[in-house]
Structure formats: structure tokens, C-alpha cells
N, C-alpha and C positions, 0 to 999 in steps of 0.2 A: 459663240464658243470657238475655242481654237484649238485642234483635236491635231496631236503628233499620232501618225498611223506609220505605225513598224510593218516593212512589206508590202508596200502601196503600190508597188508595180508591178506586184504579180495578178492572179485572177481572181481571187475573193476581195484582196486590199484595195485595186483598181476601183473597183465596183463600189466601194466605201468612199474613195476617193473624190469618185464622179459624180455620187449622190451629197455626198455632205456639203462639197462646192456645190453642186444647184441647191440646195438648199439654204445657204448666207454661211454657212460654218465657217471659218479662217482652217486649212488643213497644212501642216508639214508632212509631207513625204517621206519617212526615210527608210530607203531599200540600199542594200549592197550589189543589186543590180547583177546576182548570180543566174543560173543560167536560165530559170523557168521563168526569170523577170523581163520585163519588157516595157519601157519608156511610151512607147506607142499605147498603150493600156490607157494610157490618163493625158494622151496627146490632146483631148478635147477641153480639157482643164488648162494643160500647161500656161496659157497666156494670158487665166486670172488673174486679178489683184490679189484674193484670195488664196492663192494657192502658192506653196515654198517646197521645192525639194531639195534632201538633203543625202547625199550619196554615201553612206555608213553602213557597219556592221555591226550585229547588236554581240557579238561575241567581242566589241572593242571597248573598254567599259569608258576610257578617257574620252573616245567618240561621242558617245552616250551624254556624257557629263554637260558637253563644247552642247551640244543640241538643244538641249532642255535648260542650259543659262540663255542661251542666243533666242530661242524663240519662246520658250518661259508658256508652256500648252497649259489649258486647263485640263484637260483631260488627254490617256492615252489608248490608242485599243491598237492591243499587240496579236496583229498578225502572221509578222511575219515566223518563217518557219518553212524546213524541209518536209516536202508532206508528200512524197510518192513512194509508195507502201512498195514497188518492186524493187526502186531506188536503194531503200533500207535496207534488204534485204544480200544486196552485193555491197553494200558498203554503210554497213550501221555507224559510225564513227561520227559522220557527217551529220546526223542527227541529233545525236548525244550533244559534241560541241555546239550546231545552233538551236535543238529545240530546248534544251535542258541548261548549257552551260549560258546561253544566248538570253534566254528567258530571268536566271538567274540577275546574271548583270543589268538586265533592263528594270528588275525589280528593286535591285541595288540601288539605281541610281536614281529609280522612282522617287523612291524613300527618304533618301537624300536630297533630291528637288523640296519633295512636300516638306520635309523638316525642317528647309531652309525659307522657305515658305510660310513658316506657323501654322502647319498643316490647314491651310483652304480648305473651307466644309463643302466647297463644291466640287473640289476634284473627286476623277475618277481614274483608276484602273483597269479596262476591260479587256481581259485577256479571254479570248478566242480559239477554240478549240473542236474538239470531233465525238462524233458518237464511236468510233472505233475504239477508244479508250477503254468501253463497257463488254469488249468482246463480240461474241458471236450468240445468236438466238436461234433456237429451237421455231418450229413451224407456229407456234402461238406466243406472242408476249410481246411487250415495247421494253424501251429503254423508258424509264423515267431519270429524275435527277438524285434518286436515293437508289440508283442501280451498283453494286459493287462493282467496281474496279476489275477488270480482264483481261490487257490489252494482250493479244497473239502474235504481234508483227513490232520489230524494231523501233518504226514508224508509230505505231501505237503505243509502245511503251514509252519512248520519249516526252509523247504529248501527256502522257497519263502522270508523266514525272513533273510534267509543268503545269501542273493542273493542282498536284500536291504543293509545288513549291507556294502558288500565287493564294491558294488558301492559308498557307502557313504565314505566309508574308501579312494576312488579315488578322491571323488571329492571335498571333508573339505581337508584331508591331505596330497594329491597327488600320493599315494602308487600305483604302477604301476600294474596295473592287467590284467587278462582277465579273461572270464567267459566262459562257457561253457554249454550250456543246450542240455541234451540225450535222443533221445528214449531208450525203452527198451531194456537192454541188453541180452544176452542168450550165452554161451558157456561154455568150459572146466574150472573148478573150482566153477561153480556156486553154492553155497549155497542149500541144498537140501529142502527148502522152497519153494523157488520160481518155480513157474509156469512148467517151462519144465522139471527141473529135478524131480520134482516133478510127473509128466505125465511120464519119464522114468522109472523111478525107481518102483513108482507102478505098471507100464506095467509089470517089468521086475518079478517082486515078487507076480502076480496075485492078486492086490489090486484094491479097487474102486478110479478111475481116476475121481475127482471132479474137475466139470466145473462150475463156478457160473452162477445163472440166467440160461438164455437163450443160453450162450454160444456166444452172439453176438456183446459182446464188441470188440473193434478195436484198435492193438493195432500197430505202425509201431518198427520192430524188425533189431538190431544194432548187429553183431556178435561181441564181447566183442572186437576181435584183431583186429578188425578195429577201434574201438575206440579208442583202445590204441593211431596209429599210427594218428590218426586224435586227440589226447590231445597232443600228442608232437610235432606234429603239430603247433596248434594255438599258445603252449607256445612260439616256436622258432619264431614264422613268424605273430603271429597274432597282432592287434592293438591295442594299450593299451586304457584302458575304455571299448573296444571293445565286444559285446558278440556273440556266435556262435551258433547257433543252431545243434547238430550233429545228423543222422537222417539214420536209414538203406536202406531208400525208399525200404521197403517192410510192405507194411500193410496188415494184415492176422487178420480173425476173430478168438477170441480166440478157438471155436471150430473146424474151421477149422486147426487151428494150434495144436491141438491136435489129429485131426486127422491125418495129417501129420506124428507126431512122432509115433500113432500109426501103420500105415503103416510102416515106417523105423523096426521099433519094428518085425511086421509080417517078412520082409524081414532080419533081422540079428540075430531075435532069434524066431524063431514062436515057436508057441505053438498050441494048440486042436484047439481052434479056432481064431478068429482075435483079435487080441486086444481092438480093438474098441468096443469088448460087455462089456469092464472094464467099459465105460464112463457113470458116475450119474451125473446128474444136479443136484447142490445143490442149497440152500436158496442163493441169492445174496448180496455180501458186503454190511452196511452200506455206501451210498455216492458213489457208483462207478464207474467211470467216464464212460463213455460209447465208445469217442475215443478222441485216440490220432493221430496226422499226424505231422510230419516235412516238412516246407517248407526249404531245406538245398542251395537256392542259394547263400548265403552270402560265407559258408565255400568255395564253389564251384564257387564260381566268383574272391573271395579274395585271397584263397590259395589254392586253384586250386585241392580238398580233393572231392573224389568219394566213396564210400563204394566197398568192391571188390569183397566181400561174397555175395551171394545172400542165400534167405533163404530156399532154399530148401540145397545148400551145405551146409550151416554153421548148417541146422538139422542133416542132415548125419553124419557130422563130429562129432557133439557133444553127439549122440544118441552113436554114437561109441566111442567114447574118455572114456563115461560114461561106457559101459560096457567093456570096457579095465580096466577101474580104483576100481574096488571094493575098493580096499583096501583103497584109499581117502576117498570115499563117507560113506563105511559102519561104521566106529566110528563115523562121524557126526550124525548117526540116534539117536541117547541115548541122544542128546544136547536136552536144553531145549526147550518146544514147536513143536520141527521138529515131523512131521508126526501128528499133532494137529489141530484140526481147529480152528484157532483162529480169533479175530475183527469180534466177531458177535453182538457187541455192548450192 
């Protein structure tokens, strides 16, 4: 199969990238290479036969067009997309234009591939997405796939808006898709924004590890390469219209899960004292949801998809992967924003 992945060098698309090449898939690349992207992500790929990158925007719809005659994919799974919830929050704009306006055009041109095609009964659409979309949960409940609509955060509404578009695009025009909604992911490549690398990194450099609030948001954590193999997955096997919820079935308070890595931290690089004297509770997000849970029997009944990471390995792993890899993480520090605090509204 030969699978165009929008957003392939960032840290959930990388991970698709790297798995579908070991696996025989023919994969196109195409990232605009903005700033949470990184080439190095899929540097273990780059020098397949099997693999083609293509340096575009999906907000460029003539871009879009040139792609999808040139490398002619069977299938697409759209990643890519602005997804840092503090991000949204100082500059919603950015979102709307690529999760919504971005998503739009890629669906545009999809439709127009397949039509020019005689619509292929094997194509597929899989547009990729987040359980944030469903809002925030109370102390008891999951998200299921028949959960109403909530999203709190810029970031969330966007995705919630591409969620609506890619079902509409199935059911006016018949375009073959699936969906896909994720907890939170966390492992090797992650963006050093986000939550844990973020707790590594300043463990690792004796800096103040902020925790928002209370520290007792809830959040259920997906090791990234489970994901992967659970998006290609549903691509191959899942039901068209169909959507899935994917779900690590590990829910950790976020300061419990900060303690955790600082622990890992104590045990593979101690210092004077524990790391957990780094941890400041700071002022709390604008809107932040309090929890998330996945109810994953759907994946788990349908196509028979378990998580295989639990999170105490996939912390170890990735506590370690991260101090094995200086040399990735530390030119990301200079990017814009990282090590910032930003969406204090």
C-alpha cells in the first residue's frame, strides 16, 4: 500500500512513518516543516526505497493537487495539525487556518484525487484526531465514540471542527474514511513542549518542573508506538464512516505522573537530592479540562487492538531514549516558545 501521511515529521506522524516503512508500505511524507516538525524524526527511514518526502502545506490547496497526481497514494491519514493546547490559546488563528481551513482543502483535493480515479474501492481517508474534542469528565465516565461534542480550548475546537468536516465529506459525498480519536500521547520524539519531556528535561538541567493547578488533572496516557500500530490498524481493517476511539487504558494524575518520571530521573541520573524537590505548582490553564478517560471497547471488540506499553514502561523507556538523545532534543530548545510559558490568556 502506498499511504501519503500529512505531518510526518512531527511526533505522532514520525511514528507512522517509521512503522509503516518497517512494515513494506510505500509512504509520502508531506510536512511544511513548521516549527514542532523535525526531519530527524524519520532520519531512520529517510534512505529507503520506500519512502518519498514532500515539503508542503496543507493550507496550499494547488500544493495538495501536484502531491496526489505525482505520487497517486492509495490511502491518506491526516495528521498533520497544530495541536499545542497553550499554543491556541495566545494565538487561535493558527489553528483555525491549519486544523480547520487545512483539513478542509486536504478533503477537497482528496475527493477530487478519488473522482478522477472512478472512486478506488480500496481507498481510504483517515483522518486522525483527539479525545479533547469530547471535553472534560467528571470523577467517573469514559469518552466513548457516541460521546457529545465539548471541546474547551481553541485547540479543541478546531479539531472538533475537522472531525465534523471529514464526516460530512462521507456522508454528502461518499469519500471513504475513518476517524480516529486519541488519548494522550508521550514517547521518543516528542516535541519538548509537551508535558513529559518537558518534566525530563528540566529534571535533567535542574530547572523548576511546573505542574499546573493542583496537579490533579486526569489524564489516560497512549505510548506513541502503540498508536502508531493501532492507526494502521483501523486504516487496514477499520469500517468506513466508522470512528475509534484509541485509549492507553492508563490514567495517571498529572502529578502523579510527574512524579513518576521524577523517580525514573532519581534512578538513571541522580543528583544531591530527589528530583521531586524541582516540582512548582503553577497558576492553572485558562479552560483545563480536568479529565480525560477512553472507553476503547469498540477498537477492542472490532479489530481486536490492546495497548502493549503500560505506563510505567513506556516512562522508562522514554526517560531513557530522552537521555540517550541530547543531540535531537537540545537544538529544539532555541525554537520558538519552548521553555516559555505560554496560554496564560
Amino acid at each position: 500500500m502506498k499511504i501519503l501521511v500529512t505531518g510526518g515529521a512531527g511526533f505522532i506522524g514520525s511514528a507512522v512513518v517509521r512503522l509503516a516503512v518497517a512494515r513494506g508500505h510505500e509512504v509520502v511524507n508531506l510536512d511544511a516543516l513548521t516549527y514542532a516538525a523535525n526531519p530527524e524524526n524519520v532520519v531512520s527511514v529517510a534512505d529507503s526505497p520506500l519512502y518519498r518526502f514532500e515539503q508542503a502545506d496543507i493550507r496550499d490547496r494547488a500544493a495538495l493537487d501536484r502531491v496526489l497526481e505525482t505520487h497517486r497514494p492509495d490511502a491518506i491519514m491526516h495528521l498533520a495539525a497544530e495541536s499545542h493546547v497553550d499554543r491556541s490559546i495566545d494565538g487561535p488563528g493558527a489553528f483555525i487556518e491549519t486544523n480547520v481551513t487545512g483539513t478542509y482543502n486536504l478533503l477537497e483535493a482528496a475527493r477530487s484525487w478519488w473522482l478522477a480515479q472512478d472512486r478506488p474501492e480500496g481507498f481510504r481517508f483517515h483522518h486522525i484526531s483527539t479525545d479533547e474534542v469530547f471535553g472534560s469528565l467528571g470523577e467517573e465516565g469514559q469518552f466513548t465514540e457516541t460521546t457529545p461534542y465539548d471541546p474547551r480550548s481553541p485547540y479543541s475546537a478546531s479539531k472538533a471542527a475537522s472531525d465534523h468536516l471529514v464526516r460530512a465529506w462521507h456522508e454528502t459525498y461518499g469519500l471513504p474514511v475513518v476517524l480516529t480519536n486519541c488519548s494522550n500521547n508521550y514517547g521518543p520524539f516528542h516535541f519538548p513542549e509537551k508535558l513529559v519531556p518537558v518534566v525530563i528535561l528540566n529534571a535533567l538541567r535542574g530547572l523548576p518542573i511546573p505542574v499546573y493547578g493542583d496537579g490533579g488533572n486526569v489524564r489516560d496516557w497512549l505510548y506513541v508506538e502503540d498508536h502508531a500500530d493501532a492507526l494502521l490498524l483501523v486504516l487496514e481493517k477499520g469500517r468506513l464512516g466508522r470512528s475509534y476511539n484509541i485509549g492507553g487504558e492508563n490514567e495517571v494524575k498529572n502529578i502523579d505522573l510527574v512524579r513518576t518520571i521524577c523517580a525514573e530521573m532519581d534512578r538513571l541520573r541522580p543528583d544531591a537530592a530527589p528530583h521531586n524537590r524541582l516540582i512548582k505548582f503553577v497558576t492553572d490553564r485558562p479552560g483545563h479540562d480536568r479529565r480525560y478517560a477512553i472507553d476503547p471497547i469498540r477498537i477492542r471488540t472490532e479489530l481486536g487492538w490492546r495497548p502493549s506499553v503500560t505506563i510505567e514502561e513506556g516512562l522508562r523507556r522514554t526517560v531513557e531514549w530522552y537521555l540517550d538523545n541530547e543531540n535531537w532534543w537540545s537544538p529544539l530548545l532555541s525554537r520558538q516558545g519552548v521553555g516559555e510559558r505560554l496560554g496564560k490568556a
